[in-house]
KOLMAR-481449 format. One record per atom (N, C-alpha, C, CB): x, y, z; residue in one letter; residue number from 1. Coordinates in Angstrom, 1 decimal, always signed. Glycine has a CB too. Layout:
N
@px=X, py=Y, pz=Z, residu=A, num=NUM
...
//
This chain:
86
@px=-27.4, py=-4.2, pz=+11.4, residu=X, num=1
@px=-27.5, py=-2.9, pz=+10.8, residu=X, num=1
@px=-28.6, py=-2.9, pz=+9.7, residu=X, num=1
@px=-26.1, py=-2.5, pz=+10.1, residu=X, num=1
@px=-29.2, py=-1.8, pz=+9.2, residu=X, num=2
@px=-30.3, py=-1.9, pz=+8.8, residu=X, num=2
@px=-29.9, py=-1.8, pz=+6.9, residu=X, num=2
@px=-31.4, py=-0.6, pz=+9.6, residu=X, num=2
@px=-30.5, py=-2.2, pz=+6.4, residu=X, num=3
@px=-30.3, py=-2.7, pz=+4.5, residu=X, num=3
@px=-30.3, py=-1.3, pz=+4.3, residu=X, num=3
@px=-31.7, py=-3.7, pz=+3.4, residu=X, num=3
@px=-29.0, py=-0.8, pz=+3.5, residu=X, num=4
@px=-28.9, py=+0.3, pz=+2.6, residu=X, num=4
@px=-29.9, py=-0.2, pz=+1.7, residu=X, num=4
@px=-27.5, py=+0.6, pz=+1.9, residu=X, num=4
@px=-31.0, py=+1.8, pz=+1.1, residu=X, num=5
@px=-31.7, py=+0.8, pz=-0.1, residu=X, num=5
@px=-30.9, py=+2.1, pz=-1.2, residu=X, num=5
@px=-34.0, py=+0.7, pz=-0.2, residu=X, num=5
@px=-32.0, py=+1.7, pz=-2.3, residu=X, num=6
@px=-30.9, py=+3.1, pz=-3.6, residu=X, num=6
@px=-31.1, py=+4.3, pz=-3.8, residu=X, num=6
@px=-30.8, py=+3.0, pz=-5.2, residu=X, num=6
@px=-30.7, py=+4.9, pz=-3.7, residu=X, num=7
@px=-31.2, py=+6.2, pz=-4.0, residu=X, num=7
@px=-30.7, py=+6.9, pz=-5.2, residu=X, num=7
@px=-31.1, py=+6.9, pz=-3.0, residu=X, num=7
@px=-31.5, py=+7.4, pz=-6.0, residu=X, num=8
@px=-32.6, py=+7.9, pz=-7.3, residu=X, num=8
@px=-32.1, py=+9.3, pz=-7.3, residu=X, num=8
@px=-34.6, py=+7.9, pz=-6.9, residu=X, num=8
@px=-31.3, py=+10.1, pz=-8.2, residu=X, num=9
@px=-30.8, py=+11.5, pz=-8.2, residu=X, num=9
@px=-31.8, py=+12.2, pz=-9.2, residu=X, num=9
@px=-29.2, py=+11.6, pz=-8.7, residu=X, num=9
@px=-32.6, py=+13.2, pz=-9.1, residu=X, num=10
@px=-33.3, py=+13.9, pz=-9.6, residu=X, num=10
@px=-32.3, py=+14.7, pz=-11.2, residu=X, num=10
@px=-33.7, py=+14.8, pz=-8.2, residu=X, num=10
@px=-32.5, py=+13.5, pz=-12.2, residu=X, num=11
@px=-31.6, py=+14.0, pz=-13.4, residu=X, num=11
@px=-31.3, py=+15.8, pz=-14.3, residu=X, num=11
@px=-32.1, py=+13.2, pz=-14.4, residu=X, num=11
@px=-32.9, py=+16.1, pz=-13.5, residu=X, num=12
@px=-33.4, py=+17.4, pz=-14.2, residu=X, num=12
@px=-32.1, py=+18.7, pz=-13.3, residu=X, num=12
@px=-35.8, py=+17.8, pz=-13.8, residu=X, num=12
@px=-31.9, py=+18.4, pz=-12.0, residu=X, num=13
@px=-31.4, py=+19.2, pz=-11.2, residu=X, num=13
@px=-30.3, py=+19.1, pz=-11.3, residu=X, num=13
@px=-31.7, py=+19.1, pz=-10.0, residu=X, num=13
@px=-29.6, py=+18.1, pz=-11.7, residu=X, num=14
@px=-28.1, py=+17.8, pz=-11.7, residu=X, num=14
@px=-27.9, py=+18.7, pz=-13.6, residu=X, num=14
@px=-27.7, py=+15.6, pz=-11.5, residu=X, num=14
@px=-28.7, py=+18.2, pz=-14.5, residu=X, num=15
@px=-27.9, py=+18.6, pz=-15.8, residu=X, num=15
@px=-28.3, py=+20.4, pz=-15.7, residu=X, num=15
@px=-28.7, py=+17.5, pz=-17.5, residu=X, num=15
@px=-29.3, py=+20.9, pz=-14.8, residu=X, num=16
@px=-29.2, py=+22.2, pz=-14.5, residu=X, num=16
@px=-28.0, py=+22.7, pz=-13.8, residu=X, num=16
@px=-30.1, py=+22.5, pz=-13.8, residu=X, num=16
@px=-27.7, py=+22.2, pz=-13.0, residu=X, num=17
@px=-26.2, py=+22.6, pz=-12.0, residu=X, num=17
@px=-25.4, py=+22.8, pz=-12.9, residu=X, num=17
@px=-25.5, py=+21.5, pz=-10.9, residu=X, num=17
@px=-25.3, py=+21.9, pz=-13.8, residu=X, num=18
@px=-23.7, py=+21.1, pz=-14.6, residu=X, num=18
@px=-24.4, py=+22.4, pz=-15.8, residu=X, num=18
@px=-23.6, py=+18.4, pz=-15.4, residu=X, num=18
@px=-25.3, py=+22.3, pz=-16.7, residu=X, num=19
@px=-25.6, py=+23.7, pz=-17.6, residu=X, num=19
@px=-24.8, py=+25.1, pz=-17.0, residu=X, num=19
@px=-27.4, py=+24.0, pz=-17.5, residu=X, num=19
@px=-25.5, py=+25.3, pz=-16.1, residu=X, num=20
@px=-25.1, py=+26.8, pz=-15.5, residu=X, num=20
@px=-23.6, py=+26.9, pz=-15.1, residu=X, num=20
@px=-25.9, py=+27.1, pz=-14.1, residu=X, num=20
@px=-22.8, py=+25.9, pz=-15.3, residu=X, num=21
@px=-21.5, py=+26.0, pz=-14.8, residu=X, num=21
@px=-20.9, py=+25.8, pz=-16.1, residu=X, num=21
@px=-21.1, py=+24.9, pz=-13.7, residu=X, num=21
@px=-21.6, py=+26.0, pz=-17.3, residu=X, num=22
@px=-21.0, py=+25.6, pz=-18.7, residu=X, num=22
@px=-20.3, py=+24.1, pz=-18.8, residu=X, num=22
@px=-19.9, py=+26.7, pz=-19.0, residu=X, num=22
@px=-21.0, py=+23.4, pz=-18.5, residu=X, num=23
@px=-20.8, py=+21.6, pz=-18.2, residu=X, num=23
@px=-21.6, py=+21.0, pz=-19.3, residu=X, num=23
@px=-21.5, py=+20.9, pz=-16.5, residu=X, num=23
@px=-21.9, py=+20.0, pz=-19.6, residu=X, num=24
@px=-22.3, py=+19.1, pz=-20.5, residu=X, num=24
@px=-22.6, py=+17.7, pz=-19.4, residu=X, num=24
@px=-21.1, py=+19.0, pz=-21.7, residu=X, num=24
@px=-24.5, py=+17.5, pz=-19.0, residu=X, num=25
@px=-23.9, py=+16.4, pz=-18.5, residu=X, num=25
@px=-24.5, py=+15.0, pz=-19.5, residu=X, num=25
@px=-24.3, py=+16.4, pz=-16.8, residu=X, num=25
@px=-23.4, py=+14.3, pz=-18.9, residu=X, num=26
@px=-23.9, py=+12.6, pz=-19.4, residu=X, num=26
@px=-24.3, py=+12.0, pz=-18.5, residu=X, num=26
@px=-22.9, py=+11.5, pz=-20.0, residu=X, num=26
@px=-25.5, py=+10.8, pz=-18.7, residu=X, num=27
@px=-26.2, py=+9.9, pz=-17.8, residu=X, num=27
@px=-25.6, py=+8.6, pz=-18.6, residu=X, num=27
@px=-28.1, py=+10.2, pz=-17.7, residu=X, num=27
@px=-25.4, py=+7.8, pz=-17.3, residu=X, num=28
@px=-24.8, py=+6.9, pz=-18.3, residu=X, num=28
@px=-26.4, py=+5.6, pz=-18.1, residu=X, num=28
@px=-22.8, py=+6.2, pz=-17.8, residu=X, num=28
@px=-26.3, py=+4.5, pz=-19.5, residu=X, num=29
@px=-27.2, py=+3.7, pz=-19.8, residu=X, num=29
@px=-28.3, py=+2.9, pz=-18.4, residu=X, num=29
@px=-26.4, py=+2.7, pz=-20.8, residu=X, num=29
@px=-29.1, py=+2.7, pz=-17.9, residu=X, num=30
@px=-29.2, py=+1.7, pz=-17.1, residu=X, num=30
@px=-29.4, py=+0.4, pz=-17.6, residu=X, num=30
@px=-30.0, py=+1.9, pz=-16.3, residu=X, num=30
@px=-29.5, py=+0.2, pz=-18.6, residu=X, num=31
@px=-29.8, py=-1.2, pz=-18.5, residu=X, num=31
@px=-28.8, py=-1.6, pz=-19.3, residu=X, num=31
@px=-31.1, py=-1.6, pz=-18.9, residu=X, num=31
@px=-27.8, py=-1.4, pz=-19.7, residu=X, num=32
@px=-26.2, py=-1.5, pz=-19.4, residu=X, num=32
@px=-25.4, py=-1.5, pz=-18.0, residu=X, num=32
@px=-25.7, py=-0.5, pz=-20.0, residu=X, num=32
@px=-25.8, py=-0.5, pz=-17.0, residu=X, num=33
@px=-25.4, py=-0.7, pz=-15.8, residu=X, num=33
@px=-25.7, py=-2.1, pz=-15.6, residu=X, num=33
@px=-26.0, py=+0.2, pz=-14.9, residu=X, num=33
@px=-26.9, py=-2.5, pz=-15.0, residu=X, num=34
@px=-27.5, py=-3.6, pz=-14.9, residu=X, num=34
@px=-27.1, py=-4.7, pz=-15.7, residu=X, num=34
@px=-28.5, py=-3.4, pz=-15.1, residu=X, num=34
@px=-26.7, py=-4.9, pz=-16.9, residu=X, num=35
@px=-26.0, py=-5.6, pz=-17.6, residu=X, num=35
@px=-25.0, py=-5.9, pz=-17.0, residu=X, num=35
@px=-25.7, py=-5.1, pz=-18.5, residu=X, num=35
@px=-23.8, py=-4.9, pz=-16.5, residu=X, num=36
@px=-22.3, py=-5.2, pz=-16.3, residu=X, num=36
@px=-22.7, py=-5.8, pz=-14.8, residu=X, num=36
@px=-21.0, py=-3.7, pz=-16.4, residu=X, num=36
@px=-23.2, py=-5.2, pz=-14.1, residu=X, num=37
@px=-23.7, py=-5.3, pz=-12.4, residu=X, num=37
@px=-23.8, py=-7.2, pz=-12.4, residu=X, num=37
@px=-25.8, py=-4.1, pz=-12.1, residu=X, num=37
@px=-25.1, py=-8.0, pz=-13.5, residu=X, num=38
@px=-25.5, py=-9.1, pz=-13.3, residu=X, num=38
@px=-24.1, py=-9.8, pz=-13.7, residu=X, num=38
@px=-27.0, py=-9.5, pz=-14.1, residu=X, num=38
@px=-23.3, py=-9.2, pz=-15.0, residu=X, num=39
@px=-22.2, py=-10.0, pz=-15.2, residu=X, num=39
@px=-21.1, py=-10.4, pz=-14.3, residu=X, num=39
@px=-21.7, py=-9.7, pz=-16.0, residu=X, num=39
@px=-20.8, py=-9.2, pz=-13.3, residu=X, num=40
@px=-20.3, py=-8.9, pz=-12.2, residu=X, num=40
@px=-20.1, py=-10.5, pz=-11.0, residu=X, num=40
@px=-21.3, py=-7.7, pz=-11.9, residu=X, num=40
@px=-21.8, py=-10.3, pz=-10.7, residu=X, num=41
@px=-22.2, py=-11.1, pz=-9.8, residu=X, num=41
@px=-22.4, py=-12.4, pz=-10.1, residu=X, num=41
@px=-23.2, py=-10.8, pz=-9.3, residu=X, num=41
@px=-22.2, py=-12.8, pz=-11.7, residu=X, num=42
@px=-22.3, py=-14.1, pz=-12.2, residu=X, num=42
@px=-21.0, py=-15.0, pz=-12.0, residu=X, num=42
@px=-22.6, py=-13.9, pz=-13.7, residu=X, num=42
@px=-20.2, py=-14.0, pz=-12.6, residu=X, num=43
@px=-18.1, py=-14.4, pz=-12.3, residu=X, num=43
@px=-18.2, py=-15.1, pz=-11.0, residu=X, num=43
@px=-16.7, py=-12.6, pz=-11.9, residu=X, num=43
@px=-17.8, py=-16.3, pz=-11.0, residu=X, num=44
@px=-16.8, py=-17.2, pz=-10.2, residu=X, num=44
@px=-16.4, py=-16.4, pz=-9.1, residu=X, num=44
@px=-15.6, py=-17.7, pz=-11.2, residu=X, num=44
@px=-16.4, py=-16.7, pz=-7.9, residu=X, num=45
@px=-15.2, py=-16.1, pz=-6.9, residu=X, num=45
@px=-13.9, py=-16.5, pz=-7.1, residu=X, num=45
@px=-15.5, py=-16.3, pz=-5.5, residu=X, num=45
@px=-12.7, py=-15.9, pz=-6.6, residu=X, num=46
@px=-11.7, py=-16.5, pz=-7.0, residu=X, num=46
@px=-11.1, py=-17.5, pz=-6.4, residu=X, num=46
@px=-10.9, py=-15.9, pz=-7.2, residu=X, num=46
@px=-10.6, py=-18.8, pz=-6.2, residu=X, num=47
@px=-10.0, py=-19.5, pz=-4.9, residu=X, num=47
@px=-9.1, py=-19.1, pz=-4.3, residu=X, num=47
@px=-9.6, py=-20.6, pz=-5.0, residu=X, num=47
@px=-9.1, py=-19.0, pz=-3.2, residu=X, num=48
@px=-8.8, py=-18.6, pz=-2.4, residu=X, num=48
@px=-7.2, py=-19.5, pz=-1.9, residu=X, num=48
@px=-9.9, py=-18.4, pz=-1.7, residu=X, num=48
@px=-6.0, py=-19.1, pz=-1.9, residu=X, num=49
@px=-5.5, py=-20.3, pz=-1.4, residu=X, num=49
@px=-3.8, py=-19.6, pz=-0.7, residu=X, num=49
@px=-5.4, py=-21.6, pz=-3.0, residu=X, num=49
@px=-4.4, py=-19.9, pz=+0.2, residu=X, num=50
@px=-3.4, py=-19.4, pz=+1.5, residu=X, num=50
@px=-1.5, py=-19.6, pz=+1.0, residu=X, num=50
@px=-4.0, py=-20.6, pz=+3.1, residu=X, num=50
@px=-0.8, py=-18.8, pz=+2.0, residu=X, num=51
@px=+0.5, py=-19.0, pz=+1.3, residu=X, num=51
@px=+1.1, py=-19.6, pz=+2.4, residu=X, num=51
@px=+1.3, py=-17.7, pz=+0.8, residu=X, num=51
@px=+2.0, py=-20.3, pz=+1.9, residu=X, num=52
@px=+3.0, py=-21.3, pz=+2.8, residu=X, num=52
@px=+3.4, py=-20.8, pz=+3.4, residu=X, num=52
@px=+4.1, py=-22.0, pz=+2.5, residu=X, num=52
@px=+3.9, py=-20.9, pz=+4.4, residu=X, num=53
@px=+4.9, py=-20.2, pz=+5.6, residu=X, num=53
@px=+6.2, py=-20.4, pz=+5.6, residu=X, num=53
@px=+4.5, py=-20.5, pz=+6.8, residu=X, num=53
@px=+6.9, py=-20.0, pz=+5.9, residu=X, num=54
@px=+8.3, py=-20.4, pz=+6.0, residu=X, num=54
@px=+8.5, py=-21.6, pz=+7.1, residu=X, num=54
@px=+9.3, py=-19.2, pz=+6.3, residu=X, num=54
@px=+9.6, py=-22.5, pz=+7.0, residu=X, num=55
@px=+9.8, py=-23.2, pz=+8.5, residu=X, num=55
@px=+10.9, py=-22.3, pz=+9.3, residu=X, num=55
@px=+10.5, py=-25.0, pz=+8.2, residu=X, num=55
@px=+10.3, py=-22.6, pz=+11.1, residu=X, num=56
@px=+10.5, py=-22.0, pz=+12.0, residu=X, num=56
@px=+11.8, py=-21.8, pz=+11.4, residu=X, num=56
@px=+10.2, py=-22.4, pz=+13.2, residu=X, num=56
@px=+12.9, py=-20.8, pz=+11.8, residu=X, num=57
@px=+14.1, py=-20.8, pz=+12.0, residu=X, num=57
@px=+14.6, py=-21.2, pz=+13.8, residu=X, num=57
@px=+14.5, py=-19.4, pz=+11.5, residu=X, num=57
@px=+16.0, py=-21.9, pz=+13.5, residu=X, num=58
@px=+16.2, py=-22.6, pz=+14.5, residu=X, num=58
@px=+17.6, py=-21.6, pz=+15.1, residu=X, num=58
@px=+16.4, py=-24.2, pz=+14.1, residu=X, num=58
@px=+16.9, py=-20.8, pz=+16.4, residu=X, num=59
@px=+18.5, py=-20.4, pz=+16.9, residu=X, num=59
@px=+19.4, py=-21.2, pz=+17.5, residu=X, num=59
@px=+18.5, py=-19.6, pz=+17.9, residu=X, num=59
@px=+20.7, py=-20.7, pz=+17.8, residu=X, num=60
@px=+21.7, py=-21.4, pz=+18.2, residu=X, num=60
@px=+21.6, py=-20.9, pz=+19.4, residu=X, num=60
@px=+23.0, py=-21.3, pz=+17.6, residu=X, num=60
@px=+21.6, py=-22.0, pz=+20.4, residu=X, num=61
@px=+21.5, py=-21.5, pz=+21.8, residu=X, num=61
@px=+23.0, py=-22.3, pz=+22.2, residu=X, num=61
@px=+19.9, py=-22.0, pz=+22.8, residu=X, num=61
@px=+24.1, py=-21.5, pz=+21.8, residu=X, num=62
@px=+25.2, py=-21.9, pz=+22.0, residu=X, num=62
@px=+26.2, py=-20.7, pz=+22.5, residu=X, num=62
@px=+25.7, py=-22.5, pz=+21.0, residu=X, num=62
@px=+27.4, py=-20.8, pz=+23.3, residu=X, num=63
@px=+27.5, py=-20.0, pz=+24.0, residu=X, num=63
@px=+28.1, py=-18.3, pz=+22.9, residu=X, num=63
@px=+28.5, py=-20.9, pz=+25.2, residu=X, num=63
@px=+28.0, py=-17.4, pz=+23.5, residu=X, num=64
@px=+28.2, py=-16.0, pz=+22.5, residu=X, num=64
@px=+29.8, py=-15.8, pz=+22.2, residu=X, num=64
@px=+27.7, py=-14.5, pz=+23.4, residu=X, num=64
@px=+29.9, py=-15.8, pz=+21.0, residu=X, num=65
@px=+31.3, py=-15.1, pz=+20.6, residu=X, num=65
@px=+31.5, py=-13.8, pz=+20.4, residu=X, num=65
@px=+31.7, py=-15.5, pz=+19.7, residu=X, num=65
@px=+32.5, py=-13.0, pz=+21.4, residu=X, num=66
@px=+32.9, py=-12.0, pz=+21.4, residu=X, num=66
@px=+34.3, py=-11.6, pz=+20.2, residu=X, num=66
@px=+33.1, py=-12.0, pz=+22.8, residu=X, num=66
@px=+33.7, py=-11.0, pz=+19.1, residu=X, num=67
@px=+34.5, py=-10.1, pz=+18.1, residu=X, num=67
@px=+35.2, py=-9.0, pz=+18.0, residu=X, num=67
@px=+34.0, py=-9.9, pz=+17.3, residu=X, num=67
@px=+36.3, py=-8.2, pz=+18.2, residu=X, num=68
@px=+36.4, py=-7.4, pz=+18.4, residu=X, num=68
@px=+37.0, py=-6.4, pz=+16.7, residu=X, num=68
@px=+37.0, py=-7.7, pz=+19.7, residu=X, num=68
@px=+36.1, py=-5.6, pz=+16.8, residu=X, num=69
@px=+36.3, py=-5.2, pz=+15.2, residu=X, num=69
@px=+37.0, py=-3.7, pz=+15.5, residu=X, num=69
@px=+34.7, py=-5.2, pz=+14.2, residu=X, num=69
@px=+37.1, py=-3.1, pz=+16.5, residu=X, num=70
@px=+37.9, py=-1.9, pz=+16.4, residu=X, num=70
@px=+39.8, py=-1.9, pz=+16.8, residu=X, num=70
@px=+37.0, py=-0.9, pz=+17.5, residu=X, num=70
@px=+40.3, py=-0.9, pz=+16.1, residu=X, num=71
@px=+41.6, py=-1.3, pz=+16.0, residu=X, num=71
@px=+42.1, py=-0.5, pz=+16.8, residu=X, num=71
@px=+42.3, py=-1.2, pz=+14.8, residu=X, num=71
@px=+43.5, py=-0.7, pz=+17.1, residu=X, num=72
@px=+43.9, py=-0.5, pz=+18.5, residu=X, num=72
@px=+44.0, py=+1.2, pz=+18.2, residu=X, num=72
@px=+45.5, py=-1.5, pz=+19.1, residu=X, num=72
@px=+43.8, py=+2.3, pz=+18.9, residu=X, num=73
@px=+44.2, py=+3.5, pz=+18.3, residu=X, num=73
@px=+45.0, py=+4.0, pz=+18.9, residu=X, num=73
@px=+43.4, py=+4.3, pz=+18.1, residu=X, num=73
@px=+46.0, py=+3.3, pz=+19.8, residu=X, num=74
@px=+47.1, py=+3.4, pz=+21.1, residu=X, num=74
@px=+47.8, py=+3.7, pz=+20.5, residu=X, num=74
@px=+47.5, py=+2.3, pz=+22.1, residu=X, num=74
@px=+48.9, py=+3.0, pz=+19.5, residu=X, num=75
@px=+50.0, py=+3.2, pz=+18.9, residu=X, num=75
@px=+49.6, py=+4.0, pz=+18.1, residu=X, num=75
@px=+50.8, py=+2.3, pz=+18.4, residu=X, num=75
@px=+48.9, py=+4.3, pz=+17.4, residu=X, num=76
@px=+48.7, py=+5.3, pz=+15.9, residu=X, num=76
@px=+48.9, py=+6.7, pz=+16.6, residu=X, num=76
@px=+46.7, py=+5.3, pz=+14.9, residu=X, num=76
@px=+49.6, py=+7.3, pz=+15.3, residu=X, num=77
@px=+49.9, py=+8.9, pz=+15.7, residu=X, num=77
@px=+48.7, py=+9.7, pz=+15.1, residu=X, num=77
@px=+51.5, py=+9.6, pz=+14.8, residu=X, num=77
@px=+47.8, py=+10.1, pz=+15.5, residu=X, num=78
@px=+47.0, py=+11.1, pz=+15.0, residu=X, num=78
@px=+47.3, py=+12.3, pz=+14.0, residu=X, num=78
@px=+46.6, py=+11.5, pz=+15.9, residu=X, num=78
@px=+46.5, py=+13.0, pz=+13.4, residu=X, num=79
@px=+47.3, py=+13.6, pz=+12.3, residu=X, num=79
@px=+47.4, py=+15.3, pz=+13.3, residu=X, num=79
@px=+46.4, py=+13.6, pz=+10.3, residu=X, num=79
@px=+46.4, py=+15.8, pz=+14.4, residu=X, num=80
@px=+46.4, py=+16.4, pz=+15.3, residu=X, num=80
@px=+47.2, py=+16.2, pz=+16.5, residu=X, num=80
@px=+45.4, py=+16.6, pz=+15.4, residu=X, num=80
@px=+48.0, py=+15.2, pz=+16.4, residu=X, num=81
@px=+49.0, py=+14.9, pz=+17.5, residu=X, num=81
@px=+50.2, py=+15.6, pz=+16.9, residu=X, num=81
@px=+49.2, py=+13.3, pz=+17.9, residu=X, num=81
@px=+50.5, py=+15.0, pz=+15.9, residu=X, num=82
@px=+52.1, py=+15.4, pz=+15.2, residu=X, num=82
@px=+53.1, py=+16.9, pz=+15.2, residu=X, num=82
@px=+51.9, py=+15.3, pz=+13.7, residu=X, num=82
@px=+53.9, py=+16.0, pz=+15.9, residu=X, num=83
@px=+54.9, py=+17.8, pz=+15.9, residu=X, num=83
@px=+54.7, py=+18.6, pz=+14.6, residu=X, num=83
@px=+57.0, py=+17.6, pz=+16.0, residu=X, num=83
@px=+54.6, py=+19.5, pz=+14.8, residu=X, num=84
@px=+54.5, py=+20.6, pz=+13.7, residu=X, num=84
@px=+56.2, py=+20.6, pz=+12.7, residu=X, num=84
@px=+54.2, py=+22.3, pz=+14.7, residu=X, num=84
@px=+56.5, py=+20.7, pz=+12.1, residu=X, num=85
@px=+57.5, py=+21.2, pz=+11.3, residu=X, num=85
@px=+58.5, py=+21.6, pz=+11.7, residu=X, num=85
@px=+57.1, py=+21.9, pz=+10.6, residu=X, num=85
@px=+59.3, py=+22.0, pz=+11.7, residu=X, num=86
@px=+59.8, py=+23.9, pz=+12.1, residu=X, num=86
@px=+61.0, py=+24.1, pz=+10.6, residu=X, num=86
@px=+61.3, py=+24.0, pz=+14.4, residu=X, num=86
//
């Protein structure tokens, strides 16, 4: 791919725009930019350092147990079964 280069904003046209819209504009310093920019690129990268992994988990390849968690609803009287009153 081909090198982005920089491009240069015409300051006179912009603090016109920002004027006519009742704006105030600020430019900020360059050679402060350039300042923070070289300090930037000076900083250390950080190390880099990969994270442990867990150990595999081990299934049980043993035979399946069948649980049976619902209750019998054969004997229970329902509350829409029940003789009515008289």
């Amino acid at each position: 791919m081909p090198r982005v280069q920089g491009f240069t904003l015409q300051l006179d046209a912009l603090q016109q725009i920002a004027t006519a819209s009742g704006l105030q504009w600020v430019n900020s310093d360059a050679e402060k930019i350039a300042a923070a920019q070289a300090a930037i690129a000076a900083e250390p990268k950080p190390v880099r350092i990969p994270r442990e992994r867990p150990p595999a988990v081990v299934l049980d390849e043993g035979p399946l147990v069948l649980v049976e968690t619902r209750r019998d609803l054969s004997a229970m009287t329902l509350p829409f079964e029940a003789q009515p009153k008289a």
